[in-house]
N, CA and C atoms as a LAMMPS dump frame, in Angstrom:
ITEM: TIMESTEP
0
ITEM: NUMBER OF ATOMS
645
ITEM: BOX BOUNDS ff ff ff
-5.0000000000000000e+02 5.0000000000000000e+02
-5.0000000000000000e+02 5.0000000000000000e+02
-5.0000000000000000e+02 5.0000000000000000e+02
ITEM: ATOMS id mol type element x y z
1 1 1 N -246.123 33.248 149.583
2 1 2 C -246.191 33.976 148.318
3 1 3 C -247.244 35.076 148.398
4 2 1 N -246.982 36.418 147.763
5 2 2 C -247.696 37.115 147.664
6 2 3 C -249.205 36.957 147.163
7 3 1 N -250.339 37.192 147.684
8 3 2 C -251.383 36.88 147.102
9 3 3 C -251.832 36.901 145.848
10 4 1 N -251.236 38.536 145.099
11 4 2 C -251.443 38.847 143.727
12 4 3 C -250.373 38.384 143.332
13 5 1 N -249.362 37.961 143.502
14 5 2 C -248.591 36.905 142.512
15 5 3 C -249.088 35.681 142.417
16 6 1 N -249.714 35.184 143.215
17 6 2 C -250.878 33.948 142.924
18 6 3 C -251.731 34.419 142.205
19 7 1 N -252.498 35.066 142.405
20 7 2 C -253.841 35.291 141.389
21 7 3 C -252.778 35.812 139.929
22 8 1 N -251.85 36.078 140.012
23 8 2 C -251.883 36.66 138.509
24 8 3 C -251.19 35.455 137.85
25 9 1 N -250.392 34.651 138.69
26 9 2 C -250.078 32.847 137.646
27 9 3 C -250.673 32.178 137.717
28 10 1 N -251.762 32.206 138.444
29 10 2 C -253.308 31.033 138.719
30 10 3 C -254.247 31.974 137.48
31 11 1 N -254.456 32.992 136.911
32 11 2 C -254.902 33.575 136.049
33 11 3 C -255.401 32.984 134.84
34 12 1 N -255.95 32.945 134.173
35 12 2 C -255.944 32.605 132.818
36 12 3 C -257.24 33.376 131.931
37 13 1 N -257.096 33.381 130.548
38 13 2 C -258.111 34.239 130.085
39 13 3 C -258.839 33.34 129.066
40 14 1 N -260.065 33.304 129.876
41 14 2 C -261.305 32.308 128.924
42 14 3 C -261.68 32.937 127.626
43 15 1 N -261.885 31.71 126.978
44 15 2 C -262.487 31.823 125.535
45 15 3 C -263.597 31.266 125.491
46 16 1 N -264.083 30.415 126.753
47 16 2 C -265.73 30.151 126.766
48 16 3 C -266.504 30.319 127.544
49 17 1 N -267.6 30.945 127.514
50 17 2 C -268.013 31.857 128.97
51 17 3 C -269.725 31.34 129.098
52 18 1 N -269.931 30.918 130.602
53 18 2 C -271.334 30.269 130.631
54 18 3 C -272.235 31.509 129.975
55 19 1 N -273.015 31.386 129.463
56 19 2 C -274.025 32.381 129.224
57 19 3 C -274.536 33.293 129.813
58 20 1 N -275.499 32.447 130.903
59 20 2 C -276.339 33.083 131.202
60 20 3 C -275.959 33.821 132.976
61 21 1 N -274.729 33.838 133.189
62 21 2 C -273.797 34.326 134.216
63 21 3 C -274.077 35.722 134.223
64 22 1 N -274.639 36.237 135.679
65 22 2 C -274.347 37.472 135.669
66 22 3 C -273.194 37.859 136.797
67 23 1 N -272.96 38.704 136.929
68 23 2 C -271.699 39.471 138.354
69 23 3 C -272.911 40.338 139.002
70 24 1 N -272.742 39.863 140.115
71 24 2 C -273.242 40.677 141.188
72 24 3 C -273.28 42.372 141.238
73 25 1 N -273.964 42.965 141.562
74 25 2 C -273.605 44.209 141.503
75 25 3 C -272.481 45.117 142.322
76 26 1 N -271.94 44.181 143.424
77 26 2 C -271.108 44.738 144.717
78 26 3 C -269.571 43.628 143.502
79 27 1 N -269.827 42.897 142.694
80 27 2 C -268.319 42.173 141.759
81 27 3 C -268.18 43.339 140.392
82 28 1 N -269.098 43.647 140.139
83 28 2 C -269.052 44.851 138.999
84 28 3 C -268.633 46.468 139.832
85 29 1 N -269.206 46.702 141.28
86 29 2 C -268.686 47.582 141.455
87 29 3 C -267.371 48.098 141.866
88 30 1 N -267.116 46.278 142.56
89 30 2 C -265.073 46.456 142.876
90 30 3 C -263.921 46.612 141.515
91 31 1 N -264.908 45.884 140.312
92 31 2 C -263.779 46.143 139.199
93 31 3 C -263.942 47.545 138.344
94 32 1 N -264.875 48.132 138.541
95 32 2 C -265.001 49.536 138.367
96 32 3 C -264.204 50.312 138.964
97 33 1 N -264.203 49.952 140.43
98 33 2 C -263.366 50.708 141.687
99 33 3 C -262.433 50.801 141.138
100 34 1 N -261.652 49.105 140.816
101 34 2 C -260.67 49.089 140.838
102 34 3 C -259.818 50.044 139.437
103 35 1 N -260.523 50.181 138.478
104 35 2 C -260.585 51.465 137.248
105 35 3 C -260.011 52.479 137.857
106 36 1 N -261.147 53.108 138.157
107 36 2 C -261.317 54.57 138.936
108 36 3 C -260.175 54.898 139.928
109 37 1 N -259.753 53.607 140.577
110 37 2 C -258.65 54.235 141.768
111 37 3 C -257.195 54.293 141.428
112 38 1 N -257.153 53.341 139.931
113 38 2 C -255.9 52.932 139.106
114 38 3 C -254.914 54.222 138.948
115 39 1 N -253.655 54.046 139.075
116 39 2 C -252.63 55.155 139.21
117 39 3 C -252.634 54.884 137.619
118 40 1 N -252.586 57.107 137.179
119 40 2 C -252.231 57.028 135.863
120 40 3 C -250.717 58.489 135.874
121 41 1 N -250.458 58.482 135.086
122 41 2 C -249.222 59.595 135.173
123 41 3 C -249.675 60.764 135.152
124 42 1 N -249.241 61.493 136.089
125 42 2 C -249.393 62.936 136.445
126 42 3 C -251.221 62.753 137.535
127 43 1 N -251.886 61.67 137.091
128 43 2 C -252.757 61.377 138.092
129 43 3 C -253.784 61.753 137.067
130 44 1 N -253.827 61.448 135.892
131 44 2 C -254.41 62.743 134.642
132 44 3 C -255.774 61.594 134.652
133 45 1 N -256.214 60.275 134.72
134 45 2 C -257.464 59.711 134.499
135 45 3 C -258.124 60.038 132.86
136 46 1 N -256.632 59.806 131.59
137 46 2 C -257.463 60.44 130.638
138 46 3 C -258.383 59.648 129.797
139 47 1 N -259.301 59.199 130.882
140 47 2 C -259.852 57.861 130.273
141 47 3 C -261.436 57.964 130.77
142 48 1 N -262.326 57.171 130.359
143 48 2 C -263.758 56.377 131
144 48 3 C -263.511 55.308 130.646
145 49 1 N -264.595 54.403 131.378
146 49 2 C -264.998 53.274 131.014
147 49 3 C -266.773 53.087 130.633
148 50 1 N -266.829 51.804 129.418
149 50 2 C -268.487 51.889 129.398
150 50 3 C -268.4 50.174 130.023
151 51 1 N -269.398 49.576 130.796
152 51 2 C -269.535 48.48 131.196
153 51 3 C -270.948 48.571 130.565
154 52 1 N -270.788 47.708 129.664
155 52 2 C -271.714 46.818 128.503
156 52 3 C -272.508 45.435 128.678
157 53 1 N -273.052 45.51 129.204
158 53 2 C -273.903 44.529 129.383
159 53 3 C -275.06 43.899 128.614
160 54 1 N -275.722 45.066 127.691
161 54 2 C -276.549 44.427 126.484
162 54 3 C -276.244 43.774 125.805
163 55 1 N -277.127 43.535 125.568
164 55 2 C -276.237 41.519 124.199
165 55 3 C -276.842 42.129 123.094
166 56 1 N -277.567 43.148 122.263
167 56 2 C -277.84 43.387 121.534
168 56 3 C -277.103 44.423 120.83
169 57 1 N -276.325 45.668 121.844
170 57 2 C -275.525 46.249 121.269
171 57 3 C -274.067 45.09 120.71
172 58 1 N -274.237 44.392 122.046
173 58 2 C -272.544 43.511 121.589
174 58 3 C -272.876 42.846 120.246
175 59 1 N -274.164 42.374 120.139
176 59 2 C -274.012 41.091 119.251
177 59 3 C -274.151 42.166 117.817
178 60 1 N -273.691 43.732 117.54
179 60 2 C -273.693 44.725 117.164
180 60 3 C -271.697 44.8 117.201
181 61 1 N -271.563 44.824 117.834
182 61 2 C -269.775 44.575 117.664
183 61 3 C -269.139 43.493 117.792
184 62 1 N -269.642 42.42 117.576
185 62 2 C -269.279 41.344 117.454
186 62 3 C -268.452 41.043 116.21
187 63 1 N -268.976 41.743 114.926
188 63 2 C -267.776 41.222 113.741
189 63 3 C -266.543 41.826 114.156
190 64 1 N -266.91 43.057 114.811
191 64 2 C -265.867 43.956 114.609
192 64 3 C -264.889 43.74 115.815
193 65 1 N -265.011 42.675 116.613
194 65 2 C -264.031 41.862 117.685
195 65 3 C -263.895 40.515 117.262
196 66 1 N -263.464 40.745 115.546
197 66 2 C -262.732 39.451 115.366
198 66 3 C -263.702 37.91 115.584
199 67 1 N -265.055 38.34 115.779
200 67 2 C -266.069 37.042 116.22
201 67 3 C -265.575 36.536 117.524
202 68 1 N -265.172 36.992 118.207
203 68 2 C -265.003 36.275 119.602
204 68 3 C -265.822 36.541 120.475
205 69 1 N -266.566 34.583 120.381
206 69 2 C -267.679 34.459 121.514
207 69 3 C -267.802 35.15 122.926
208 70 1 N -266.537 35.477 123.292
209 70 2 C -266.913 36.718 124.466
210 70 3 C -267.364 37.889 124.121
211 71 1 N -267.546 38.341 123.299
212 71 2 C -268.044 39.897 122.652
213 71 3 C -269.607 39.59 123.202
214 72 1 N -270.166 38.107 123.045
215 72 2 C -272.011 38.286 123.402
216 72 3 C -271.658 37.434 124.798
217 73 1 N -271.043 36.287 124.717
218 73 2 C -271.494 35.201 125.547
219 73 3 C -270.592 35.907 127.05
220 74 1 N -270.112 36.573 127.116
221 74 2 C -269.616 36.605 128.492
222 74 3 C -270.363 37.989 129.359
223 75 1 N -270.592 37.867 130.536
224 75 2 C -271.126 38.524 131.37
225 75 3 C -271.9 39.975 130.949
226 76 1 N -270.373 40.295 130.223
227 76 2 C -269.869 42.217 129.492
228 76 3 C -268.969 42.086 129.16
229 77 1 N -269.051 43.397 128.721
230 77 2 C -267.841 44.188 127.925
231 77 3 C -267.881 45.47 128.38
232 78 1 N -266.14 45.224 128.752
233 78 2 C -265.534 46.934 129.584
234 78 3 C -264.94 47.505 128.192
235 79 1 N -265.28 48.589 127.7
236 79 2 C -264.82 49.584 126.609
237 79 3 C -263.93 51.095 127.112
238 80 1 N -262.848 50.763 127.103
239 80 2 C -262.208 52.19 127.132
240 80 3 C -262.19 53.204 126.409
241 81 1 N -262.478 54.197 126.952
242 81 2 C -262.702 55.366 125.947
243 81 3 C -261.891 56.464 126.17
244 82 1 N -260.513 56.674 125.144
245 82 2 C -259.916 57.877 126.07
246 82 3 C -259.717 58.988 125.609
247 83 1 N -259.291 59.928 126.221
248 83 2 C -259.705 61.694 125.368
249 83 3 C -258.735 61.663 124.508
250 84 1 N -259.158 62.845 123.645
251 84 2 C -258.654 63.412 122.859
252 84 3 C -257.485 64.42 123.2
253 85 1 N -256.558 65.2 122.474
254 85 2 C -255.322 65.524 122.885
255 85 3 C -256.059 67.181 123.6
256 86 1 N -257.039 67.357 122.467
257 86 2 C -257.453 68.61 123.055
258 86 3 C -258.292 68.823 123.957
259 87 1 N -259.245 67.83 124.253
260 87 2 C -260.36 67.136 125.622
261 87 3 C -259.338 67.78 126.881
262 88 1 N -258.007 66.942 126.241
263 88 2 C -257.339 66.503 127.585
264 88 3 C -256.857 67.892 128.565
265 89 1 N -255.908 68.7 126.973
266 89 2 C -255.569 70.349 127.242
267 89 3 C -256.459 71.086 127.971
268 90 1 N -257.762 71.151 127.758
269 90 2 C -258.735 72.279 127.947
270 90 3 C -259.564 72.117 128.895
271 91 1 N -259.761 70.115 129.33
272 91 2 C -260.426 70.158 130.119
273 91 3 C -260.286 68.997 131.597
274 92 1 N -259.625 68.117 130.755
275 92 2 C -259.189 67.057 131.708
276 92 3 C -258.333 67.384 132.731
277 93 1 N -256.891 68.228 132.342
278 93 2 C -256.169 68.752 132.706
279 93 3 C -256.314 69.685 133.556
280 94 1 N -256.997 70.774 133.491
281 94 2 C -257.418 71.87 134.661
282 94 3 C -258.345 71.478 135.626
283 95 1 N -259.073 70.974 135.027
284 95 2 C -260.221 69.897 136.179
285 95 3 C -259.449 69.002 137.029
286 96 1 N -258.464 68.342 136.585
287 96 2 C -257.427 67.377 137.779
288 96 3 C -257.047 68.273 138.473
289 97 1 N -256.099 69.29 137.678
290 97 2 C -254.95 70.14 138.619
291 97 3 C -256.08 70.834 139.847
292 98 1 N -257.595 71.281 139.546
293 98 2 C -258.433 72.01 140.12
294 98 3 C -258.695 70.99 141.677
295 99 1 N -259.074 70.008 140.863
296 99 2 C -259.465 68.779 142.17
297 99 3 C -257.977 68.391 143.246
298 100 1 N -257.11 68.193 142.359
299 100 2 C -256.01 67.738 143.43
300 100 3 C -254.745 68.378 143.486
301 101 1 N -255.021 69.745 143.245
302 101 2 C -253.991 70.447 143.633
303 101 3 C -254.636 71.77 144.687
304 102 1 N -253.526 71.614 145.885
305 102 2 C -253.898 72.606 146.492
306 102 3 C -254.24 74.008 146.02
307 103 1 N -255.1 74.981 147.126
308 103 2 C -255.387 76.062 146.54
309 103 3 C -253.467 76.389 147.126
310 104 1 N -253.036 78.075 146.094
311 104 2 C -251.69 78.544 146.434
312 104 3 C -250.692 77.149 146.298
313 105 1 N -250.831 76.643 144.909
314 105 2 C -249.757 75.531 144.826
315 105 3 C -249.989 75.462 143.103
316 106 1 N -249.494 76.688 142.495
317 106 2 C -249.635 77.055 141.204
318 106 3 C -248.716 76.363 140.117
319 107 1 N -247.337 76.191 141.154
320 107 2 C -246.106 75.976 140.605
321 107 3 C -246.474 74.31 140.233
322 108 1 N -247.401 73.578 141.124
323 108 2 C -247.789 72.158 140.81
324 108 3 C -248.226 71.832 139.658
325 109 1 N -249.637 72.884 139.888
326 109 2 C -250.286 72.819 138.477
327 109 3 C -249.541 72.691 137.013
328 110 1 N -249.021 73.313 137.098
329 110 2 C -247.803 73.997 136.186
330 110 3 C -246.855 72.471 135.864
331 111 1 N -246.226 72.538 136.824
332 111 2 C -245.423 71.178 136.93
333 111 3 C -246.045 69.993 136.157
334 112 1 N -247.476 69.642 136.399
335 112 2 C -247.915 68.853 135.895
336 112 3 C -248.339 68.898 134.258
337 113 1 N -249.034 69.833 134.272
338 113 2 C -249.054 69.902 132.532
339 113 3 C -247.453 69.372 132.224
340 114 1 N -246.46 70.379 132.285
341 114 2 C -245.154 70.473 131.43
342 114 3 C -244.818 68.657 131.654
343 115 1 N -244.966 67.947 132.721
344 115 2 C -244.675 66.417 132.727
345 115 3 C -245.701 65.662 131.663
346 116 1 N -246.744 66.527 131.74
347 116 2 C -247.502 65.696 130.491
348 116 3 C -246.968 65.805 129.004
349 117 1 N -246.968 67.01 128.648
350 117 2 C -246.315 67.541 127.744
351 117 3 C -244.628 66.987 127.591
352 118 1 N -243.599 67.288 128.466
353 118 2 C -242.615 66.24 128.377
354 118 3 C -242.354 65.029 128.37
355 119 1 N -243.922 64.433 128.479
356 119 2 C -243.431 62.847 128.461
357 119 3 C -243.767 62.242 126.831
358 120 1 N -245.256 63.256 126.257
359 120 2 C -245.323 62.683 125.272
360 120 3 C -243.867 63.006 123.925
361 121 1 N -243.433 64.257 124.525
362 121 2 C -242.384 64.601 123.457
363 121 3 C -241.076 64.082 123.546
364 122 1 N -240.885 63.218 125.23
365 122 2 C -239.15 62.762 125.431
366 122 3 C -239.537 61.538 124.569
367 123 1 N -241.074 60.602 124.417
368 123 2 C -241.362 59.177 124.181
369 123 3 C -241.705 59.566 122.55
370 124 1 N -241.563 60.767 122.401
371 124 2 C -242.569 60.758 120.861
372 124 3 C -243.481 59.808 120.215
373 125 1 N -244.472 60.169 121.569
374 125 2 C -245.619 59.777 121.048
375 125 3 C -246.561 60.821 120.873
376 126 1 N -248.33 60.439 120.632
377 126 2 C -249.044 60.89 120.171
378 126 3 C -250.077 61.048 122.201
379 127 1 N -250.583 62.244 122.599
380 127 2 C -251.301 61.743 123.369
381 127 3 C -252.129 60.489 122.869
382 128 1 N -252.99 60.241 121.422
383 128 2 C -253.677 58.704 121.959
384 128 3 C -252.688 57.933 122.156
385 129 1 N -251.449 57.593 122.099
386 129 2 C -250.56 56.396 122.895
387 129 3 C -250.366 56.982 124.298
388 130 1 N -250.121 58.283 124.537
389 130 2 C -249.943 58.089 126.026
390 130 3 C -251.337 57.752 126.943
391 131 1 N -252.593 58.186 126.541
392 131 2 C -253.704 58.188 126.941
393 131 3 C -253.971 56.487 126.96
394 132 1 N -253.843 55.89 125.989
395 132 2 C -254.046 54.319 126.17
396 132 3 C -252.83 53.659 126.85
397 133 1 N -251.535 53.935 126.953
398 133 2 C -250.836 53.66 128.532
399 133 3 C -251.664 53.68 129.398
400 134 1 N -251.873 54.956 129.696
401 134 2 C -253.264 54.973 131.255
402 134 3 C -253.986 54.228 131.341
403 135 1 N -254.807 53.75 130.395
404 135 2 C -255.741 53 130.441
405 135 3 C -255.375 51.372 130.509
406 136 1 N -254.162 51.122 129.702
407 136 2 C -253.789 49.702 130.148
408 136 3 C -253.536 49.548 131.372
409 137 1 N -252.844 50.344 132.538
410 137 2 C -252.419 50.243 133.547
411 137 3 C -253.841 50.224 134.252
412 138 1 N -255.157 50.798 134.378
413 138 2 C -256.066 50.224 134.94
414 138 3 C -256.807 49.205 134.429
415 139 1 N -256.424 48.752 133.585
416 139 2 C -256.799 47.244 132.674
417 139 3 C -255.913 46.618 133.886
418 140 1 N -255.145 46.659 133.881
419 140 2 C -254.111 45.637 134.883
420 140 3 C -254.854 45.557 136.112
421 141 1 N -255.365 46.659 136.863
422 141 2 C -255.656 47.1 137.984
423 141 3 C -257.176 45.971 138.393
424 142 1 N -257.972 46.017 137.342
425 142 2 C -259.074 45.387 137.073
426 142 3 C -259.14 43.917 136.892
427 143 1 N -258.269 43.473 136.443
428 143 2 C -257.759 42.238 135.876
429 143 3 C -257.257 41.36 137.285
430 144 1 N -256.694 41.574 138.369
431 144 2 C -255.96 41.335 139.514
432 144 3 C -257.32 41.362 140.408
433 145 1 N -258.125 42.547 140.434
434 145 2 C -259.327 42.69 140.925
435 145 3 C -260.175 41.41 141.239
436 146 1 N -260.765 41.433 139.272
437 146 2 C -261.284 40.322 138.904
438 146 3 C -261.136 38.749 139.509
439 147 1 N -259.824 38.249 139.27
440 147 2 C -258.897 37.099 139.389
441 147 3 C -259.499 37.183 141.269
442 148 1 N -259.031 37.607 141.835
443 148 2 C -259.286 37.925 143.778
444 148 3 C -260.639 37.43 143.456
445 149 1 N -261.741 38.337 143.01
446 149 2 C -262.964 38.234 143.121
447 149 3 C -263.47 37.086 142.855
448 150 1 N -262.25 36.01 141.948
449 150 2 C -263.557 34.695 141.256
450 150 3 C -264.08 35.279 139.658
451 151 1 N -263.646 36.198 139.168
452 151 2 C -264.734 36.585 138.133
453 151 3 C -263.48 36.255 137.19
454 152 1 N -263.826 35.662 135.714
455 152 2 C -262.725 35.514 134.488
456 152 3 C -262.732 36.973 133.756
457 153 1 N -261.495 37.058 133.442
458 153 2 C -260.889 38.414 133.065
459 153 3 C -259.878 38.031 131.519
460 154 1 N -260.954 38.943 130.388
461 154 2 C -259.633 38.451 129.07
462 154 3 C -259.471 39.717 128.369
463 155 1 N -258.488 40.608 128.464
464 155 2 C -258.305 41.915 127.861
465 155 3 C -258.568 41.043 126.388
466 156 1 N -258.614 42.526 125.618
467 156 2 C -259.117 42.387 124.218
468 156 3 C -258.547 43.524 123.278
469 157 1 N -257.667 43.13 122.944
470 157 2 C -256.928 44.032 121.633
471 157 3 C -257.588 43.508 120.015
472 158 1 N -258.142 42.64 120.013
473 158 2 C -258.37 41.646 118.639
474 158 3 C -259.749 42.498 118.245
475 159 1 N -259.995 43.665 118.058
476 159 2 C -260.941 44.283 117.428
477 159 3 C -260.662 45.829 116.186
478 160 1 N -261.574 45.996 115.693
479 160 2 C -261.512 46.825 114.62
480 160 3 C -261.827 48.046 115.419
481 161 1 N -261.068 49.037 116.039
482 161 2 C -261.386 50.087 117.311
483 161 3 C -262.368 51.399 116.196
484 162 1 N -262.14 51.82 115.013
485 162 2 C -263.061 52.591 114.297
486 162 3 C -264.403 52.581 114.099
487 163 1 N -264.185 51.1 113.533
488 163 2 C -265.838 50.262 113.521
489 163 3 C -266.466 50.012 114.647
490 164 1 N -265.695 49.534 115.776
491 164 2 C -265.973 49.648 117.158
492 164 3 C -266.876 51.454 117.467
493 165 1 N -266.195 52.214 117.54
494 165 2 C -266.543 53.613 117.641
495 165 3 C -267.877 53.842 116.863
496 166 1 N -267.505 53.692 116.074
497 166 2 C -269.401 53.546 114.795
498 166 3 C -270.443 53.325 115.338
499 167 1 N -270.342 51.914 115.985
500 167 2 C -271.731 51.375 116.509
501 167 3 C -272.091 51.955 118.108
502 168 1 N -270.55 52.479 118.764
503 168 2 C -270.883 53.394 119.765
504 168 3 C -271.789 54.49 120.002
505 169 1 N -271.325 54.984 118.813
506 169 2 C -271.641 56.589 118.321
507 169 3 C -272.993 56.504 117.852
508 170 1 N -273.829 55.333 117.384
509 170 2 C -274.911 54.83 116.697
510 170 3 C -275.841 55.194 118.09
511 171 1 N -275.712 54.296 118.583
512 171 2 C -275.594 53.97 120.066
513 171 3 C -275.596 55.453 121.294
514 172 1 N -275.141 56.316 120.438
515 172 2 C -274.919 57.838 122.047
516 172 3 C -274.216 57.364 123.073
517 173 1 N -273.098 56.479 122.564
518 173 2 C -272.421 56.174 124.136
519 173 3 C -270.83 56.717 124.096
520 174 1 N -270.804 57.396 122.918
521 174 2 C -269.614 57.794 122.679
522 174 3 C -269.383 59.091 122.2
523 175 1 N -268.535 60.336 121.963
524 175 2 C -268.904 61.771 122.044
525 175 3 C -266.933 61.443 120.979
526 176 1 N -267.204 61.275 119.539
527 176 2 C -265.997 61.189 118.599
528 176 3 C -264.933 62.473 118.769
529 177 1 N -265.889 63.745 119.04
530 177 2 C -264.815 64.871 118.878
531 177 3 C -263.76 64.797 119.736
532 178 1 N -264.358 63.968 121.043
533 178 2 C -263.165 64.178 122.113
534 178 3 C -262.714 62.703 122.558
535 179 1 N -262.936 61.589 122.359
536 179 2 C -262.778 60.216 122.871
537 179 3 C -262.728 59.415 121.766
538 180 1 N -262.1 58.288 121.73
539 180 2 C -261.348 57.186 120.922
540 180 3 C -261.56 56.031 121.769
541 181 1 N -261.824 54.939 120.946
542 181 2 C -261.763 53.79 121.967
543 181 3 C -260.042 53.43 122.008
544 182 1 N -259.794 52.683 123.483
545 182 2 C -258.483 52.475 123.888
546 182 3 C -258.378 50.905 123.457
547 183 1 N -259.068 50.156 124.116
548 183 2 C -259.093 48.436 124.67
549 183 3 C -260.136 48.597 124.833
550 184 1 N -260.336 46.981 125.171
551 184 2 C -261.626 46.333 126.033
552 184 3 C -261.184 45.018 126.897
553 185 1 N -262.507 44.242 127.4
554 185 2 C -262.166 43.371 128.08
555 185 3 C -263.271 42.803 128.277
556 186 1 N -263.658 41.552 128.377
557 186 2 C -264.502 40.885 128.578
558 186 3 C -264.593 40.435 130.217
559 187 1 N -265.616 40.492 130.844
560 187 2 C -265.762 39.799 132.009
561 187 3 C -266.594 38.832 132.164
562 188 1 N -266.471 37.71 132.928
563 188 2 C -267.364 36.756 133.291
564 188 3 C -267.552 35.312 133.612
565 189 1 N -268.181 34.038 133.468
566 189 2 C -267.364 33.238 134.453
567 189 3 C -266.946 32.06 132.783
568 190 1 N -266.238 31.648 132.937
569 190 2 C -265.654 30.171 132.345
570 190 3 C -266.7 29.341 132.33
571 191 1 N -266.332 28.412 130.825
572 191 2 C -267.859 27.25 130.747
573 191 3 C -266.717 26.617 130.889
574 192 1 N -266.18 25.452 131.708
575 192 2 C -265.427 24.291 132.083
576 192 3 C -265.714 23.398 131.001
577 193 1 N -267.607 23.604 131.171
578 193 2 C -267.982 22.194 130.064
579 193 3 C -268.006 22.162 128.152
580 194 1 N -267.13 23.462 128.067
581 194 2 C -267.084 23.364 126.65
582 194 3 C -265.709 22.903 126.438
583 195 1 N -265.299 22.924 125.178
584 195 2 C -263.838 22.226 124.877
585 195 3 C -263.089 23.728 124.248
586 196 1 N -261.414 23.701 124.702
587 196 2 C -261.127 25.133 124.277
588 196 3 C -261.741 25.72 125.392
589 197 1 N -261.732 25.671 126.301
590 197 2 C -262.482 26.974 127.256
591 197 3 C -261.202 27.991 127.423
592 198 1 N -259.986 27.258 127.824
593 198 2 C -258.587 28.433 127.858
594 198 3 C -257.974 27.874 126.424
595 199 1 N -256.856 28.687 125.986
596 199 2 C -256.204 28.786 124.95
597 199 3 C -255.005 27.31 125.611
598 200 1 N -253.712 27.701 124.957
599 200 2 C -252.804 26.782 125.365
600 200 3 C -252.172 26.753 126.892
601 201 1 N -251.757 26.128 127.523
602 201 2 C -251.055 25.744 128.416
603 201 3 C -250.182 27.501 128.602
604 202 1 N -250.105 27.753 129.904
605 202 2 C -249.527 28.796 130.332
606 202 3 C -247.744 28.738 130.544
607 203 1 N -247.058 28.872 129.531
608 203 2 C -245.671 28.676 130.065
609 203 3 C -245.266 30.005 129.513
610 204 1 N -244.308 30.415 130.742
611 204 2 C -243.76 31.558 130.638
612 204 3 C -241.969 31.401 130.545
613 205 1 N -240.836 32.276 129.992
614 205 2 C -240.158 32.15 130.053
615 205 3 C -239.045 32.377 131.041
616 206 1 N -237.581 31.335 131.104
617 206 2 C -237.386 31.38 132.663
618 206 3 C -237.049 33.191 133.415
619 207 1 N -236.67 32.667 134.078
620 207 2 C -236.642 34.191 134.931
621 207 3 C -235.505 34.494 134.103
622 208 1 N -234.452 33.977 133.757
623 208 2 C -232.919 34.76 133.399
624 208 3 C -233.388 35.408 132.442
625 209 1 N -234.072 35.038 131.569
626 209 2 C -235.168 35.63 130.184
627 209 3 C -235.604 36.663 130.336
628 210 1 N -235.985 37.226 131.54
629 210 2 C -237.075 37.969 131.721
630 210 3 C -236.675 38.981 132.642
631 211 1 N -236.129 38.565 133.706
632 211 2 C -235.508 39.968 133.953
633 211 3 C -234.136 39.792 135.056
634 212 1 N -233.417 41.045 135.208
635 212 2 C -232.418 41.26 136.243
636 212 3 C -232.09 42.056 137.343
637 213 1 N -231.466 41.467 138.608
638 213 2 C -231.435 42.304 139.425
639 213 3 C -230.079 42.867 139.377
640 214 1 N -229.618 44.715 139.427
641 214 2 C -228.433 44.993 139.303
642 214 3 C -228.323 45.339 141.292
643 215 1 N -227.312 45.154 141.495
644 215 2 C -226.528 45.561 142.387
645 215 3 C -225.502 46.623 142.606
């Protein structure tokens, strides 16, 4: 069996996290990596990450993640932050095409905006939905990382993302005109010895459920 198909059904996402656990600095820098190297469409990266480690800012967004003891008690908190539609136009965008498009390869450049631009208008969405696509897909990237590494991994949708932004912005870790929070995620290790440490039993539905191969 594939390795990451093991780590991703051997997986599970804790709800009780030893305390006083830290990640190494060479386990924080592979799931960063693993961020940073994450394939996004058109290659656009319209994202950061903040890796949160103070317990004083968290225990600061803690109502606003729903009270879940991973907001203080686990290692950190990974915060996505992704641009704005016009960040993206003016600056994200020419700065990629600048970095990874050849010099005399204009027609690329080109190419790429109009795929950005055609994808949010064939999907009618908003760049912040296409921009937080990107960012889930290196949530995934990180998550698989994690799991390899030994480290517990629990994405986090269960928060108030405005109020979230507030205490950012309180904070100088966040710049509103051009960035939105996407997700988050908690990292860090499992308390075995509490009760509830994982949620329910992992059952997934059978394969015919889930998907098909055409021929």
């Amino acid at each position: 069996m594939s390795k990451t198909l093991d780590y991703i059904k051997k997986r599970r996402s804790p709800k009780k996290y030893i305390v006083d656990y830290k990640l190494t600095t060479t386990e924080v820098e592979e799931i960063l990596e693993s961020i940073r190297w994450a394939p996004s469409s058109v290659g656009l990266e319209p994202y950061r990450v903040i890796y949160l480690e103070n317990k004083a800012i968290r225990e600061e967004l803690k109502e606003f993640c729903w009270n879940q003891p991973g907001t203080v008690d686990a290692s950190a908190m990974i915060i996505w932050l992704g641009y704005k539609a016009d960040f993206v136009k003016n600056k994200v965008m020419p700065e990629q095409n600048d970095r990874n498009v050849p010099v005399d390869f204009e027609k690329a450049k080109q190419y790429r905006i109009n795929a950005y631009n055609n994808v949010i208008e064939g999907y009618a969405i908003t760049n912040e939905e296409f921009v937080a696509r990107q960012a889930y897909i290196s949530l995934g990237c990180a998550l698989v990382t994690a799991e390899e590494i030994g480290i517990d991994f629990c994405p986090v949708e269960g928060m108030e993302p405005r109020k979230i932004e507030a205490v950012l912005q309180k904070h100088q870790l966040i710049d509103l005109n051009n960035e939105f929070v996407c997700v988050a995620a908690f990292v860090g290790k499992v308390d075995k010895n509490q009760r509830h440490y994982h949620a329910f039993d992992k059952i997934r539905r059978p394969e015919t459920d889930v998907y098909k191969v055409i021929k």
